[in-house]
KEKE-3310 file (N, C-alpha, C; in steps of 0.2 Angstrom, whole numbers, plus 5000, padded with zeros to 4 digits):
npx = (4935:4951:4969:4987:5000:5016:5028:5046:5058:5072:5089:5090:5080:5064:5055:5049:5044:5047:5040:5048:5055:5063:5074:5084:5086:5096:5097:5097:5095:5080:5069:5065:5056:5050:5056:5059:5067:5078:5089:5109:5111:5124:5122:5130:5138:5137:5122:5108:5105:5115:5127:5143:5150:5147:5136:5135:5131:5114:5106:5106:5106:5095:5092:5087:5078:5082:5074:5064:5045:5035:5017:5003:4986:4970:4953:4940:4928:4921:4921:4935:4942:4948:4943:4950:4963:4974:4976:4983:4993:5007:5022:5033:5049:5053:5064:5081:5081:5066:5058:5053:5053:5040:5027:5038:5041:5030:5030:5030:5016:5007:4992:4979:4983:4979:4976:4988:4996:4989:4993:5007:5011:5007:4996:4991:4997:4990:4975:4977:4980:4966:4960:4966:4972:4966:4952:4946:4933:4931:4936:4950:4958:4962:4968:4978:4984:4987:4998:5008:5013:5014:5023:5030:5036:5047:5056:5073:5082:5072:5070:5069:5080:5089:5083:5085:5089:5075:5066:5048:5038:5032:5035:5043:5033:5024:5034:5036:5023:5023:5033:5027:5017:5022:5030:5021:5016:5023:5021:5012:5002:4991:4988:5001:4997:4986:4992:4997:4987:4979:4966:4953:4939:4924:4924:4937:4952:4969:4987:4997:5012:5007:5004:5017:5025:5020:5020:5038:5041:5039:5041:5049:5069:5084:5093:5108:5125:5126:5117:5107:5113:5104:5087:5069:5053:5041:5022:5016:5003:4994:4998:5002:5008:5005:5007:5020:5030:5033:5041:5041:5039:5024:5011:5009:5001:5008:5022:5038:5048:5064:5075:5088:5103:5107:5121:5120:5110:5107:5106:5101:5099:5091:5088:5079:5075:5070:5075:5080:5074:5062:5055:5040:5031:5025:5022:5027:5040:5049:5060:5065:5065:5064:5072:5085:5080:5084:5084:5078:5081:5074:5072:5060:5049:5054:5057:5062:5060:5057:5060:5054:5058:5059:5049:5039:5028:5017:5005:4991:4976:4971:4969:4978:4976:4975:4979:4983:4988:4995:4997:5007:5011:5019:5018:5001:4991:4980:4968:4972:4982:5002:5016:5032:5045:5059:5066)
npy = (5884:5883:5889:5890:5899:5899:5909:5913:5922:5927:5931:5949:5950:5944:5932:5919:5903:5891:5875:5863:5871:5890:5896:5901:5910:5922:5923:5934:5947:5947:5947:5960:5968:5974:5985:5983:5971:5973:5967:5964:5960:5954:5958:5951:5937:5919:5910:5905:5885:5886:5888:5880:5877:5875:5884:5892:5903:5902:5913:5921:5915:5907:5891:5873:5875:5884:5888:5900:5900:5914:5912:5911:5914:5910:5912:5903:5898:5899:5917:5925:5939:5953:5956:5962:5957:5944:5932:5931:5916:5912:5912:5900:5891:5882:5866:5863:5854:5851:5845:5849:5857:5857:5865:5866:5870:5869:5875:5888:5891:5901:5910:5922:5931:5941:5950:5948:5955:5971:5974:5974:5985:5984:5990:5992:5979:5971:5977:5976:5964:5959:5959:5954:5941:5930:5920:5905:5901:5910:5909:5918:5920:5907:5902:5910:5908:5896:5896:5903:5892:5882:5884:5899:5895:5887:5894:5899:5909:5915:5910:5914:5913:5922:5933:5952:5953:5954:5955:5955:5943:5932:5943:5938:5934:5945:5949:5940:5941:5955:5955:5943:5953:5962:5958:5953:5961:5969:5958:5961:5951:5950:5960:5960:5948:5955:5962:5955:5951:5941:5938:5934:5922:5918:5910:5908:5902:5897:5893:5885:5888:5902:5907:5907:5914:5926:5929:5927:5937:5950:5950:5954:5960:5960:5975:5976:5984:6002:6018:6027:6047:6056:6058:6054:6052:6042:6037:6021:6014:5998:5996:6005:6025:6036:6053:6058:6063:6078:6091:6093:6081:6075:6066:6069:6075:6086:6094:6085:6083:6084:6070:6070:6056:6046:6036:6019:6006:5998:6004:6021:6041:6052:6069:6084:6098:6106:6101:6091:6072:6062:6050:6053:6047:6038:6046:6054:6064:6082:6092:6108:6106:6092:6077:6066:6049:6033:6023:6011:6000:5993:5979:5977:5973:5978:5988:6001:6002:6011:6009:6007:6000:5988:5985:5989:5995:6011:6024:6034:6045:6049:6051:6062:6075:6090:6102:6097:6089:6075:6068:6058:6041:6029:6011:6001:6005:6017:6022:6021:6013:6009:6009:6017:6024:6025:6034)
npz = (4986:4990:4988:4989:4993:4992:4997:4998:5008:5006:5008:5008:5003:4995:4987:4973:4978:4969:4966:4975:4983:4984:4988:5000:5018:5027:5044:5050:5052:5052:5064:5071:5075:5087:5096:5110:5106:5097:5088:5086:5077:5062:5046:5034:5033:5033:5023:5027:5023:5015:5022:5023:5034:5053:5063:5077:5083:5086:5088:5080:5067:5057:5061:5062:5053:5041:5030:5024:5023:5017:5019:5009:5006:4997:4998:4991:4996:5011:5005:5011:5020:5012:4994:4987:4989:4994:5008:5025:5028:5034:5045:5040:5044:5038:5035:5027:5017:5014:5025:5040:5057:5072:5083:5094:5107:5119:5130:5128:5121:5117:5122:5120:5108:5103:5112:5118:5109:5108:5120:5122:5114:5099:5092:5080:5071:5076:5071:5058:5056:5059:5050:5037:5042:5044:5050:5039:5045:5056:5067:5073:5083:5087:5076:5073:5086:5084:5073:5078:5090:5082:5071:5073:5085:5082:5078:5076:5081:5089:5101:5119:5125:5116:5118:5123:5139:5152:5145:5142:5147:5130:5119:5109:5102:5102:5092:5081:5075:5069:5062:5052:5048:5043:5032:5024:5018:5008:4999:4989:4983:4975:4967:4960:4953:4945:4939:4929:4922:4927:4937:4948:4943:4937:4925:4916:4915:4925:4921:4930:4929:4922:4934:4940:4933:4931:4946:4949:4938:4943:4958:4973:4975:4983:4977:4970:4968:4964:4968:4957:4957:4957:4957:4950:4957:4956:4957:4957:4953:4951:4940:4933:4930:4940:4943:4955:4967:4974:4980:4992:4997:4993:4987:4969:4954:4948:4940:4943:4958:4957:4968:4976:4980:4994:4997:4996:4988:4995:5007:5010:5010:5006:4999:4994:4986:4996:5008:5019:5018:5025:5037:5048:5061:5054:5041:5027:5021:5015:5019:5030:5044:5045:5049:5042:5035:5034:5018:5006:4992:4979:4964:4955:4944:4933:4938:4947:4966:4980:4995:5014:5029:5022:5018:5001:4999:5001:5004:5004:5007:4997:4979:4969:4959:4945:4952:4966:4981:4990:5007:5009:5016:5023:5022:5018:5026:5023:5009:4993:4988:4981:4975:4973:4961:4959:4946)
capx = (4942:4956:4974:4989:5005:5022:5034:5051:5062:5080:5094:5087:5072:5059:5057:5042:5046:5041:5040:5047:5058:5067:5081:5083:5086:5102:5095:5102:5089:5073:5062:5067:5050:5048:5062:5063:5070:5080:5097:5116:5115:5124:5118:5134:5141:5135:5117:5105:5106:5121:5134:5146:5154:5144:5136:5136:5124:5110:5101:5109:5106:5089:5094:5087:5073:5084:5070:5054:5040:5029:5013:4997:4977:4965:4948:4933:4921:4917:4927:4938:4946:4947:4941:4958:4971:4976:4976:4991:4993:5009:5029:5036:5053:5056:5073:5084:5078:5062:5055:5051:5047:5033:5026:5043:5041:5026:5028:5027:5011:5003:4985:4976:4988:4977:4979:4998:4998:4989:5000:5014:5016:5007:4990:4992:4998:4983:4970:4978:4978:4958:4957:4971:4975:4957:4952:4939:4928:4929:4940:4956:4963:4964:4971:4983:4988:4990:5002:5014:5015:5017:5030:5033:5040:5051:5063:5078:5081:5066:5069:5067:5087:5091:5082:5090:5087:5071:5061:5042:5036:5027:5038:5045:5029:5025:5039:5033:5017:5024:5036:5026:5012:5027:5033:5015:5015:5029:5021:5003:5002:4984:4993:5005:4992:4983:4997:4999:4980:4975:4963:4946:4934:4920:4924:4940:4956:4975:4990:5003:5016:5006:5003:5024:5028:5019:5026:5042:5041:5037:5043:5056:5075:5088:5096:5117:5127:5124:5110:5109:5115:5099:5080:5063:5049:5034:5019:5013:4997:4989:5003:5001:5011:5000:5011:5025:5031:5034:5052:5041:5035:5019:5011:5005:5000:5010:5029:5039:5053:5073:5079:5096:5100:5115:5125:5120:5104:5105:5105:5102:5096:5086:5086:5076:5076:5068:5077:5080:5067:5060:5049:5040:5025:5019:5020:5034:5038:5055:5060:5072:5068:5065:5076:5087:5079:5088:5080:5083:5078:5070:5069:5054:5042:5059:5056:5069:5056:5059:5058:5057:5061:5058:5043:5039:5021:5015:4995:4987:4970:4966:4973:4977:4974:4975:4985:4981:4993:4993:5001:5011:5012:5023:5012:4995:4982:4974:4963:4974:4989:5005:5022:5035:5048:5066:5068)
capy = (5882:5886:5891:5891:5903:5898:5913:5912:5925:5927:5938:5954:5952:5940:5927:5914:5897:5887:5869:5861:5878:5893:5900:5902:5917:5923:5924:5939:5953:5947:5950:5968:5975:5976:5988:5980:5966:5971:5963:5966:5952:5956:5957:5947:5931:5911:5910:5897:5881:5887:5887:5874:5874:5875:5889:5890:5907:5902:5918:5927:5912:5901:5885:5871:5879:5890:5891:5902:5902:5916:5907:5918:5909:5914:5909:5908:5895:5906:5921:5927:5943:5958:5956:5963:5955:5936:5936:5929:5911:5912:5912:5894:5888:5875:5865:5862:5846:5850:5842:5853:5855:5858:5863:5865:5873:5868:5881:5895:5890:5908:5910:5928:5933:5947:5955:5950:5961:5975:5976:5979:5991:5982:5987:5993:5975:5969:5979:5972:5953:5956:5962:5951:5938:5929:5910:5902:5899:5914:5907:5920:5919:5901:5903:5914:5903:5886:5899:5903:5888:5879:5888:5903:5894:5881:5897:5897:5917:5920:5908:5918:5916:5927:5940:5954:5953:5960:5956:5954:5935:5934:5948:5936:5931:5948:5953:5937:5945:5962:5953:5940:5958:5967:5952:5951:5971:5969:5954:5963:5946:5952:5966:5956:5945:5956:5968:5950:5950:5936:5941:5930:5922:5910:5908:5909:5897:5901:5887:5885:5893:5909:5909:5907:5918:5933:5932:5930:5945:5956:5951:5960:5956:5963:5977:5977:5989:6009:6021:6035:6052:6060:6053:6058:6046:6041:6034:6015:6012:5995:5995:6013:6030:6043:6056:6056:6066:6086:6092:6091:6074:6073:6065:6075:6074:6093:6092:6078:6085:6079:6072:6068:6051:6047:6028:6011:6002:5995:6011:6026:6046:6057:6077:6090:6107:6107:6098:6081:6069:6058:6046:6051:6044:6035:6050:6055:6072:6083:6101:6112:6104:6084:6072:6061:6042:6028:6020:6006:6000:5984:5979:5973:5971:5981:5995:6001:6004:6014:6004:6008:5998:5983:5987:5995:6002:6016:6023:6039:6044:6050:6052:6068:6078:6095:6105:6096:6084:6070:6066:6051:6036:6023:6006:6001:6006:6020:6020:6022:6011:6010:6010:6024:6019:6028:6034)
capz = (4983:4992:4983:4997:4989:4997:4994:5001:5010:5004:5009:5010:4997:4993:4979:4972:4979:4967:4971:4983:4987:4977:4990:5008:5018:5032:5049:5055:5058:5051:5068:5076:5074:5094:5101:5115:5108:5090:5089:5085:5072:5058:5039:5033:5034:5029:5021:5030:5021:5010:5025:5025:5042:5059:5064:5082:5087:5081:5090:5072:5062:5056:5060:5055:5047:5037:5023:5027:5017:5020:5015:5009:5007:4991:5001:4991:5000:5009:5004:5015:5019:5007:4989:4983:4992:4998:5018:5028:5031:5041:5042:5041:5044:5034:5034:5020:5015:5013:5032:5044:5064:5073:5090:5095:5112:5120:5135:5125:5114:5119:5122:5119:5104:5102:5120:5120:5105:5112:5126:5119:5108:5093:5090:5072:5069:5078:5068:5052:5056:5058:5040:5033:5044:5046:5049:5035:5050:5059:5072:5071:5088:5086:5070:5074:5092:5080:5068:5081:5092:5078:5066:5077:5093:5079:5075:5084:5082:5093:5107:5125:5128:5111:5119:5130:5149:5155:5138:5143:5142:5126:5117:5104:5099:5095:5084:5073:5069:5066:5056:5045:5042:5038:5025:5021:5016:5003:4996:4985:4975:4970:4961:4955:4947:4942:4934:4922:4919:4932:4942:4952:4936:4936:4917:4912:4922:4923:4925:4938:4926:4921:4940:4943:4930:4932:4953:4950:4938:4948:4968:4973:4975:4984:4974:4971:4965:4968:4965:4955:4961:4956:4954:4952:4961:4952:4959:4953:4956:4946:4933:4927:4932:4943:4946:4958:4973:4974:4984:4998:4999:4994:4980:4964:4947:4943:4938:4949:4961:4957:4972:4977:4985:4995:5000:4991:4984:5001:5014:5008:5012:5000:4999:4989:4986:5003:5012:5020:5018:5030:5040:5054:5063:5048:5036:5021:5019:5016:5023:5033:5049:5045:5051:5037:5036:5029:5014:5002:4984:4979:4958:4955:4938:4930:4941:4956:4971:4984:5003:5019:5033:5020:5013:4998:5001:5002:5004:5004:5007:4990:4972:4968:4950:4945:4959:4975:4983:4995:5010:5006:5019:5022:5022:5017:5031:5021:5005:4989:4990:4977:4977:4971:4957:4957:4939)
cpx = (4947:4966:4977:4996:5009:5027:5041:5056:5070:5086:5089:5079:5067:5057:5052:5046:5041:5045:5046:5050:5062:5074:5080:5087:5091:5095:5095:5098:5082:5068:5066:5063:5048:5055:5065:5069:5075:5089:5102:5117:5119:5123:5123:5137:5138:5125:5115:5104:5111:5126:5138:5152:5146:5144:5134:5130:5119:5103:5101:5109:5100:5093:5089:5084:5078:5079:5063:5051:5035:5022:5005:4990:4972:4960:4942:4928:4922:4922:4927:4943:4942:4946:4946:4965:4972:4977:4982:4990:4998:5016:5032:5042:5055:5063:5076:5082:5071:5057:5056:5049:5041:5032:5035:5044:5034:5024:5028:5021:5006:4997:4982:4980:4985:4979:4989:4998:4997:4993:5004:5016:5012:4999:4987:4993:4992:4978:4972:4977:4971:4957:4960:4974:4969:4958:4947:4932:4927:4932:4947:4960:4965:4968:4978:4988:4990:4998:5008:5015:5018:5021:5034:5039:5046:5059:5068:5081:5077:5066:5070:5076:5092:5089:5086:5086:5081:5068:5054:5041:5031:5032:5041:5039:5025:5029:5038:5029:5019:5029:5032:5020:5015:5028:5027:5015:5019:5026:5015:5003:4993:4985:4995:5002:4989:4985:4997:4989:4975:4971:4955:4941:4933:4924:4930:4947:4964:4979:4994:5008:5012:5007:5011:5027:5028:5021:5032:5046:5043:5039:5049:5061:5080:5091:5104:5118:5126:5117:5114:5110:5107:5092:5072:5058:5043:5032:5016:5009:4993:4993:5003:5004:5005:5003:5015:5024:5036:5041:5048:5040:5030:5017:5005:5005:5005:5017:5032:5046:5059:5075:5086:5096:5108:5118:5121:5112:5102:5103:5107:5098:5094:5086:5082:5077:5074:5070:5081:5071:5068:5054:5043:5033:5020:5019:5028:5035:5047:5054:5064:5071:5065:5071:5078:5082:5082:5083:5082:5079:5078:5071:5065:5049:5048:5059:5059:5065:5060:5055:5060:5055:5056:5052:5042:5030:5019:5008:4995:4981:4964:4972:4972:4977:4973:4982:4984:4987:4991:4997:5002:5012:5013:5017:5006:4988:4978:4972:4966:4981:4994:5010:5026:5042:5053:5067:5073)
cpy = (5886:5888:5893:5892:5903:5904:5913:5919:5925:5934:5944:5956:5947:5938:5923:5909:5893:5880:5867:5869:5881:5893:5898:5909:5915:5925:5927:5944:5954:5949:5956:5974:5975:5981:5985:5973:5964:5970:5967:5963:5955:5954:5953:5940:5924:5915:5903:5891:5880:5886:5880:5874:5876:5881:5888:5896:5906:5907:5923:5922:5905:5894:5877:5873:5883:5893:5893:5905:5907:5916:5913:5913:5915:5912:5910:5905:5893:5909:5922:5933:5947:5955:5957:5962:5948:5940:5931:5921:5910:5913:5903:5893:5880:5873:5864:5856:5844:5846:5849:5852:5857:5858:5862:5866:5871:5875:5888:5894:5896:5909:5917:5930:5940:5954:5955:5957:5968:5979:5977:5981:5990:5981:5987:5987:5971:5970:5975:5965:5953:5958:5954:5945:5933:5919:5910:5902:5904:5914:5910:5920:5912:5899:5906:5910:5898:5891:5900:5896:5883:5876:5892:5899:5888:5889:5901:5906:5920:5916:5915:5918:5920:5934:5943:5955:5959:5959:5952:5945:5935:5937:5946:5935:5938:5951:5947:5939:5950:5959:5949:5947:5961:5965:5954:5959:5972:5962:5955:5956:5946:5956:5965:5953:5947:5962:5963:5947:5943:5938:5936:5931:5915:5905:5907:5905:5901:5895:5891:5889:5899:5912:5913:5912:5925:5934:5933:5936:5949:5956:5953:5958:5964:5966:5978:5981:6000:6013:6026:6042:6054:6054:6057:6052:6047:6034:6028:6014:6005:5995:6002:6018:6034:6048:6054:6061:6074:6085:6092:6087:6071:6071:6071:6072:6081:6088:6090:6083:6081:6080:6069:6062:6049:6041:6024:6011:6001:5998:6016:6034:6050:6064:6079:6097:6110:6105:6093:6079:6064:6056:6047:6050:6041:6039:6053:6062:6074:6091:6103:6107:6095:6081:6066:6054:6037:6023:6013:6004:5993:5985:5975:5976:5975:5989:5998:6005:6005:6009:6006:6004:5989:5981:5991:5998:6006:6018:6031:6039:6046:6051:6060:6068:6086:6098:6104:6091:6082:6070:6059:6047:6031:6016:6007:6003:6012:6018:6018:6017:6009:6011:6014:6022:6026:6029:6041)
cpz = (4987:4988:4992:4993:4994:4995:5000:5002:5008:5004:5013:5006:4999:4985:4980:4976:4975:4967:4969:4985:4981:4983:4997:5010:5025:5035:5054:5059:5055:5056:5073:5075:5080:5096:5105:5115:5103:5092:5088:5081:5066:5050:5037:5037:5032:5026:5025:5025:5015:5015:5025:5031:5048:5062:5072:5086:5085:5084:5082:5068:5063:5054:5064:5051:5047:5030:5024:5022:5020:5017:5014:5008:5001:4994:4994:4992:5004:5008:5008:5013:5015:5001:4984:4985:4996:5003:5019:5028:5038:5038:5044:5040:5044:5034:5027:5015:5014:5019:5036:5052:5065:5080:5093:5101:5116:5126:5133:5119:5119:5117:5122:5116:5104:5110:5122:5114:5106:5117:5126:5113:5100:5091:5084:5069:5067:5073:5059:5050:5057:5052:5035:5035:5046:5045:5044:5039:5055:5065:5072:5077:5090:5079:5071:5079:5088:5077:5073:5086:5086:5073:5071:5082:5088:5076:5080:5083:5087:5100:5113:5124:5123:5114:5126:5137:5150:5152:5144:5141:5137:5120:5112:5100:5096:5089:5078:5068:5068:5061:5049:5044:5038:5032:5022:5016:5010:4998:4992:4980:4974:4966:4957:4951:4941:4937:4924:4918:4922:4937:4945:4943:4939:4930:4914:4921:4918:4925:4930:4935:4923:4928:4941:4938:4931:4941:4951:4946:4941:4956:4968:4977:4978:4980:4976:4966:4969:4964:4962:4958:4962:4954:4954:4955:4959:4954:4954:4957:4951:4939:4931:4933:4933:4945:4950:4964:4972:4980:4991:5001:4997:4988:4976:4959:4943:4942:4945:4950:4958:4963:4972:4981:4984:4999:4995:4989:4992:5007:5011:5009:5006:5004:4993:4991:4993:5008:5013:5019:5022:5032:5046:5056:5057:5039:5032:5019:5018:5018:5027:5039:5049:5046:5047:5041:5031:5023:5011:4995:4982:4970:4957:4947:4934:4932:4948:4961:4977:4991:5008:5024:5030:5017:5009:4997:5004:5001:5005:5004:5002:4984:4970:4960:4952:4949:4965:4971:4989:5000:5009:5012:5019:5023:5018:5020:5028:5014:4998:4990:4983:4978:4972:4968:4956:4952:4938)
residu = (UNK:UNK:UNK:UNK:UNK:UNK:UNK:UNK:UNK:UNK:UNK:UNK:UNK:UNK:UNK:UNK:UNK:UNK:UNK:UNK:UNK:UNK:UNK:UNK:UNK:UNK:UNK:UNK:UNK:UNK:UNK:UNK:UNK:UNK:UNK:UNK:UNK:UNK:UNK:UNK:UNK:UNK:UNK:UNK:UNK:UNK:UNK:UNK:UNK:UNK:UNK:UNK:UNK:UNK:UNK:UNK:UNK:UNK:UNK:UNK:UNK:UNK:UNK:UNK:UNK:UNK:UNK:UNK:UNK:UNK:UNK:UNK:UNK:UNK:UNK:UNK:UNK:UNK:UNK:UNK:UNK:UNK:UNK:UNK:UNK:UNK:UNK:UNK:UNK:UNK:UNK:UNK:UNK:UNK:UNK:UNK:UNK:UNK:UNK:UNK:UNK:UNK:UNK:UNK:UNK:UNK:UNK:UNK:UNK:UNK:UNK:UNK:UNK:UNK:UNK:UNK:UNK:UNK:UNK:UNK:UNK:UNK:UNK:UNK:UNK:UNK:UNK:UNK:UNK:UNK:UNK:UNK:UNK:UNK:UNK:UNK:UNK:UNK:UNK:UNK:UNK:UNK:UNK:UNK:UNK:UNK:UNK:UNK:UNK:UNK:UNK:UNK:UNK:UNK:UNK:UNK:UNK:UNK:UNK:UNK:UNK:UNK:UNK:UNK:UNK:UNK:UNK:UNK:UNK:UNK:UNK:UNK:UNK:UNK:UNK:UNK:UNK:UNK:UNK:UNK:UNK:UNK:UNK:UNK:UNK:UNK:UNK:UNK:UNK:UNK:UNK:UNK:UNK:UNK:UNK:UNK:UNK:UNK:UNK:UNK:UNK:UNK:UNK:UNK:UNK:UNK:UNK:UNK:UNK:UNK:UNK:UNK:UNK:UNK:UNK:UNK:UNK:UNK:UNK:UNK:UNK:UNK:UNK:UNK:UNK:UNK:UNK:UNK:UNK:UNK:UNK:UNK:UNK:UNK:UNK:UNK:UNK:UNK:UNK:UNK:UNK:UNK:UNK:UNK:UNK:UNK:UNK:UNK:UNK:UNK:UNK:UNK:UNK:UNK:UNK:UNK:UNK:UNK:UNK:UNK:UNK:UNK:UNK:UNK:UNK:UNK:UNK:UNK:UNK:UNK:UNK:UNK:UNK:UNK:UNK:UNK:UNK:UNK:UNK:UNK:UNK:UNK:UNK:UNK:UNK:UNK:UNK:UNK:UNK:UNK:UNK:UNK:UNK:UNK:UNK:UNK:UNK:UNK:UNK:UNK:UNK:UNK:UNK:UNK:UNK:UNK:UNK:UNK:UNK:UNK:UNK:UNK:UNK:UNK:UNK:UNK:UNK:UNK:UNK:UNK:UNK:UNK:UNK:UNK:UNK:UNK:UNK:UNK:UNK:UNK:UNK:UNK:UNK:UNK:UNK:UNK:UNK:UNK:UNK:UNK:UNK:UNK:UNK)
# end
């Protein structure tokens, strides 16, 4: 049985798409997960398939696919993937109308996705599309080649003549994958499912609307307005509060740091009694000599999550109790993973 989950991109968040589509998303700086190749677009101005006059750069705006589904796969004959987590299907730029291209570029349908990826810069993404990103049949580099040739190369942000002078041939194709694992990373709809009590049963069935209800619960929407001066940050693991995070950064089950937090819902800096706090090399911590990181803040399941750089998970390698503490990691790739709710 296969189940095939369309969720849609918007703005700055993500939302269910429930049928035929919910929203559509500006096209401004969705793929700037390569360096070498992140833009100057700006976050403002028309929405894709809302603007009513003609937009002309369409290096800063998805056009005509303006509506991308980032689409996820439940496999279970055979199963596929991990046991607690839907795997990727892809990013599709859908037009407004519900019709769609295809194969849009034929000279760039890219062959060895895996070694492009390697090669530049993106082996992390790499090691994750074999867990997460997997064909029924075992077939992932063909899986992955069909995925880009024909969606990737239909969106008009990523053609070669967007990028700046000197980009590697290849180099758009991988900021897709770093972008649709990134999308993928912010999207736990096994979590979510299983926050609303749905979870894999021989014996027991669910509809379309418990399905649609308990995501769009829970997906998470650009937050408006301002944050609070002050916050403490408590760890959600599986619906339930595990402690939170100490003035240093790290997670604990003892009494939770107050830190201070400073600009909008949208870009924002964090201190504690120790510091700044920040991101570096994968790892979350505060202190005399860190380096401020801009943040932002998602609501989601009725809880203001803490995001960084548009994802709101985070992982450690164990769960603390008593008086140990964790180092706290941006992403999923270690064992314990969870996300960190502004209160």
């Amino acid at each position: 049985m296969l189940l095939d989950l369309l969720l849609s991109l918007i703005c700055g968040g993500l939302a269910l798409a429930t049928p035929p589509f919910l929203d559509v998303t500006e096209g401004s700086q969705i793929f700037e997960q390569l360096p070498s190749i992140s833009s100057a677009c700006s976050r403002s101005g028309q929405q894709s398939c809302h603007n009513t006059t003609i937009v002309e750069n369409l290096c800063c705006f998805e056009s005509p696919g303006g509506l991308l589904l980032q689409t996820q796969f439940w496999d279970t004959n055979p199963s596929t993937g991990p046991s607690n987590s839907w795997t990727i299907h892809g990013l599709w730029p859908d037009n407004c109308d519900t019709t769609f291209k295809q194969n849009c570029d034929p000279s760039r349908a890219y062959t060895g996705i895996g070694n492009l990826l390697a090669a530049n810069g993106a082996s992390d993404t790499l090691a994750f599309m074999k867990t997460n990103w997997v064909d029924i049949k075992g077939q992932n580099e063909h899986f992955w080649e069909h995925e880009w040739s024909t969606h990737g190369t239909c969106l008009s942000t990523l053609v070669p003549s967007c990028l700046p002078s000197g980009s590697v041939r290849g180099a758009e194709a991988v900021a897709f994958f770093q972008t649709v694992v990134k999308l993928f990373q912010t999207l736990p709809t096994y979590t979510w499912l299983e926050n609303a009590g749905i979870t894999p049963s021989t014996s027991r069935t669910f509809t379309l609307a418990q399905f649609t209800s308990a995501l769009k619960a829970q997906s998470p929407t650009e937050v408006p307005g301002t944050l609070p001066a002050k916050a403490t940050v408590h760890a959600l693991q599986s619906g339930s509060s595990i402690g939170g995070l100490l003035s240093t950064g790290t997670w604990s089950t003892q009494t939770l740091a107050t830190f201070r937090l400073s600009g909008t819902a949208s870009s924002f800096t964090m201190t504690s009694s120790r510091g700044n706090c920040g991101v570096s090399a994968g790892s979350f911590s505060c202190g005399s000599g860190v380096s401020l990181t801009t943040f932002s803040a998602v609501s989601s399941g009725g809880n203001l999550l803490l995001s960084f750089g548009g994802s709101t998970a985070f992982s450690s390698d164990g769960v603390p109790s008593g008086a140990s503490a964790v180092t706290v990691f941006t992403g999923s790739k270690h064992s314990q993973d969870y996300t960190l709710s502004l209160v």
